[in-house]
N, C-alpha and C positions, 0 to 999 in steps of 0.2 A: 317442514322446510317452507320459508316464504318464499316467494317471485323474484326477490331480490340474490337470491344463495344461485340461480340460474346463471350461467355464464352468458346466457346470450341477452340478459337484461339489468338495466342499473338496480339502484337501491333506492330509488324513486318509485321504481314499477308497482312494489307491492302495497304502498299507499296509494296510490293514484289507483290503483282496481281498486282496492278495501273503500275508497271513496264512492266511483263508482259502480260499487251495489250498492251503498247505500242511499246514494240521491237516486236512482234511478235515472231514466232520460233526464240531460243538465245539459249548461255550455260549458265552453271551457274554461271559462273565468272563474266558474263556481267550482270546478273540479278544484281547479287549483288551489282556490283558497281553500276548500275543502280537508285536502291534502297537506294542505301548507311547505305548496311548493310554488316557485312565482315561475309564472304564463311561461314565458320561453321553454322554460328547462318541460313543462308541464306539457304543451304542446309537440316537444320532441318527441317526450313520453308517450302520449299517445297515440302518434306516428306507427312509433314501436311496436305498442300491443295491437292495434289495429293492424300491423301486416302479419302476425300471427294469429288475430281471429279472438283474441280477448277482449277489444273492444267495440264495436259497430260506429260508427261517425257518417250519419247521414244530415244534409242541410245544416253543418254548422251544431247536431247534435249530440252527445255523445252518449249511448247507452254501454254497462257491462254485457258480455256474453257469458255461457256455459264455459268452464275452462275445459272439461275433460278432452274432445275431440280436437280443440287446438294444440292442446300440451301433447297430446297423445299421437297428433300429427307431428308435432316438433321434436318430440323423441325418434320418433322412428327416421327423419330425416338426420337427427344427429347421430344415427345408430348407421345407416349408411355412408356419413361423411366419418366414422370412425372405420368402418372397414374399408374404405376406398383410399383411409391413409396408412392401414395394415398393410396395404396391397402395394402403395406407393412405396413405406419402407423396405419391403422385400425387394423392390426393384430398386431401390438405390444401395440399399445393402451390395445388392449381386453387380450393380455396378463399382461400389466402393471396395470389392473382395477384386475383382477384373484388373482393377490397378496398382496391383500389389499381390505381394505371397501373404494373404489372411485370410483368418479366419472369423465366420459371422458370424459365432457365438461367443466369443468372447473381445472383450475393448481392453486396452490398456490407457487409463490416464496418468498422467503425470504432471498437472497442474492443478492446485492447492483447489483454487476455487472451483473447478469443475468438480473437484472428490467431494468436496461440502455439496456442490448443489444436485450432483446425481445419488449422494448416500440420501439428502433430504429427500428428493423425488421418489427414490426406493421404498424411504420408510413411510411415506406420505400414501405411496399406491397397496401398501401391503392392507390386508382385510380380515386374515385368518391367522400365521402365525408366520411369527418371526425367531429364528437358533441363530444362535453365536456359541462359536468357540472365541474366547478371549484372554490375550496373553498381556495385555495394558500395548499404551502408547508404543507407536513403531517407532525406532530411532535410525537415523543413519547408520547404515553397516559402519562405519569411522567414522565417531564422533571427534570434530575437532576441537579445540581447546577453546572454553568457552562459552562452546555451543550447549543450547539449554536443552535439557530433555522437558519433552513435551507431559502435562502430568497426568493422570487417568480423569476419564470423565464420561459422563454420560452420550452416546448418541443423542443429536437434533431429532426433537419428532417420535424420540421414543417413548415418555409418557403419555404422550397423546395417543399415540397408536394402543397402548392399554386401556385410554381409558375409554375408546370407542370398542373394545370387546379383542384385541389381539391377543393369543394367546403367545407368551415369550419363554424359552428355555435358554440360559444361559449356560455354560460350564467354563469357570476361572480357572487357571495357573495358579500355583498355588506362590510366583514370585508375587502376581496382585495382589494377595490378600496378605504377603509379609510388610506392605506398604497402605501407612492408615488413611490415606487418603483414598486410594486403589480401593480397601477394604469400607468407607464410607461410602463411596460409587456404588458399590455392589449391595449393601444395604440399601440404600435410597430402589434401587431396584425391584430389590426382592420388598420392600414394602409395598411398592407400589401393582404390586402382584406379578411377578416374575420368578418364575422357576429354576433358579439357582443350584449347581454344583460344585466340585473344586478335584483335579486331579493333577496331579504333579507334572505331568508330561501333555501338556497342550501344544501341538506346534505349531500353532499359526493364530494372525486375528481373523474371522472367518463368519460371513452374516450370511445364513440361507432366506430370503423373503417369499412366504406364499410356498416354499418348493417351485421357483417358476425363477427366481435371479438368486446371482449367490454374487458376494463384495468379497475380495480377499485383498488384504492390505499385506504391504508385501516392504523392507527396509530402504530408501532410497540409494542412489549412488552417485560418489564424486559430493559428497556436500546437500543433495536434494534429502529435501523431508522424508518422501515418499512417495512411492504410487499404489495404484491401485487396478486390480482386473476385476473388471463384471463380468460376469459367466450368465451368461442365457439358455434356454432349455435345449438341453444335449446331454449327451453322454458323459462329459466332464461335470456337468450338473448333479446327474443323478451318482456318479462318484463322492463329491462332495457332498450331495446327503446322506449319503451313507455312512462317508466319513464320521458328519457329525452326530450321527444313530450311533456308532462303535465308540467315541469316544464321551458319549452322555450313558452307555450303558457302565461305563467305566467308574465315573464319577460319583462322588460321595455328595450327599445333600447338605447346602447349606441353611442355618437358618441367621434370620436379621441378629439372633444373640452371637455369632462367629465372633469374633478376637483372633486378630494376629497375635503371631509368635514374632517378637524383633527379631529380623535379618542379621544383624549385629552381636547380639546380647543371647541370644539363643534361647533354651527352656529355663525355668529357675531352678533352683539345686531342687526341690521336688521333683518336677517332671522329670530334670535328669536323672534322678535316683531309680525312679518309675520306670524310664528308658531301659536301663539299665537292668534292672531287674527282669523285665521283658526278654530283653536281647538274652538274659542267664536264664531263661524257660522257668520263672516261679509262676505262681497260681496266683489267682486275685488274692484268695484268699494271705498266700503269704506277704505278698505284697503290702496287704490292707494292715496287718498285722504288724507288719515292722514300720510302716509309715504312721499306725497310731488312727487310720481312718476305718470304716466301713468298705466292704467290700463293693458295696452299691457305689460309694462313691470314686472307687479305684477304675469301675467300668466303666463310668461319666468320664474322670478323667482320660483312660483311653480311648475312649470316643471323638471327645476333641481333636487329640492328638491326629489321633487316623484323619480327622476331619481338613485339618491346619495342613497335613504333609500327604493329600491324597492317596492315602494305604485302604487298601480292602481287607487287610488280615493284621493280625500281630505281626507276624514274621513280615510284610513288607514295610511296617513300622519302624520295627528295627534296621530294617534295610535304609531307608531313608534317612531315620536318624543318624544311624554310620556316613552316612553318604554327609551327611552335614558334621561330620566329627562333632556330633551332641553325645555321641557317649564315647 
């Protein structure tokens, strides 16, 4: 990390040091040109690190210091002003519960831009791992005539949070992946190293962060988009991870080769044949036999299948399939 990545310093700071070590004692004319930063801005500079102790400025001088003991002081001072604003949210929390029937662990928003900039802040603070249950875009309970449904898409912030080492478990509805765009989302994911499932009955869109916040997007009302509740560490917390432990132990894996089944169009006269024969309890074997394939490749194909309509057995297969009049 340079000088510059510091919040309590510009992007000036880490050339203007890197300068001065290497002129040793200089003025400030030479730092700057040095630097190649012009006097004013350069001067401000090193105002800055001189009140933290990274630079010495005697008679118009200007020499580097050691940084460890200065940075090392200024962490621990910024480790103080974070817990003294720990301290302060707690106390406006319990004032902002005092004037009202709420509750401090969980918020309700319901303005468009605040849901962007606190799922961003969310995904931005997470460091270890991030679950979702996901059921695609939330629409208003009464969609009016018109009105666009909103299309699947990646969270803000979520590639990035993998590629600095977050560990992600997803698990799809299996209506996302009958929709190829929904089903491109979810590939682009599991590419990028996320841990994919798919089971039929997902009931909610639901983001746990760290096990420490959890997002639950919820259908809006009267014409609104939507809203959304932040759950903070409680008992409702530790419910909703649990939830999403029961429902990922559920789930079937997916991989980036997944294929939708058209919503529409259903299986091709194959699979339904396959369905079919399932549902009337034949053996691979016979199956492979009348369809003219390998039995290897009969168990592939109900593999898929289970995969596409989140079943754990044949018989919930067939259950499913029924349920979608596919056979």
């Amino acid at each position: 990390m340079d000088l510059s990545s510091a919040s309590f310093l510009s992007d000036a700071a880490e050339p203007l040091y890197r300068a001065a070590v290497v002129s040793g004692r200089t003025s400030l004319e030479d730092l700057a040109e040095r630097a190649g930063i012009d006097r004013a801005r350069a001067a401000h500079e090193v105002e800055a690190l001189a009140a933290i102790g990274l630079l010495d400025v005697t008679d118009g001088a200007i020499e580097a210091a050691a940084p460890r003991i200065p940075l090392e002081h200024v962490a621990a001072e910024q480790a103080r002003a974070a817990d003294a604003t720990r301290r302060l949210a707690s106390v406006f929390a319990d004032i902002w519960n005092e004037g009202g029937d709420r509750l401090n662990f969980v918020e309700v928003i319901a303005d468009e831009a605040r849901i962007q900039a606190v799922h961003a802040k969310l995904m931005d603070d997470t460091t270890s791992t991030v679950d979702g249950l996901c059921i695609g875009p939330v629409s208003p309970r009464k969609v009016q005539p018109g009105m666009k449904i909103p299309r699947p898409q990646v969270a803000d912030g979520f590639f990035d949070a993998l590629e600095r080492g977050v560990r992600a478990r997803g698990l799809y509805g299996v209506s996302l992946l009958e929709d190829f765009e929904g089903l491109a989302a979810v590939h682009q994911c599991i590419a990028a190293g996320e841990q994919a499932r798919v089971f039929a009955q997902v009931p909610l869109n639901l983001m746990v962060f760290d096990d420490r916040r959890a997002l639950i997007a919820v259908p809006g009302q009267r014409g609104a988009r939507r809203s959304v509740i932040v759950v903070h560490e409680s008992g409702l917390l530790d419910c909703l991870i649990g939830l999403f432990d029961v429902f990922w132990q559920m789930g079937v894996p997916l991989s980036a080769e997944s294929r939708p089944i058209d919503a529409v169009g259903g299986p091709d006269p194959e699979e339904q044949q396959l369905l079919s024969y399932l549902a009337a309890g034949l053996t691979d074997e016979a199956i492979a036999r009348d369809l003219g394939v390998s039995a290897r490749t009969v168990g592939r194909r109900i593999a898929r299948l289970e995969e596409v309509l989140g079943a754990h057995s044949r018989f919930q297969l067939a259950i499913q399939a029924s349920r979608r009049d596919w056979i």
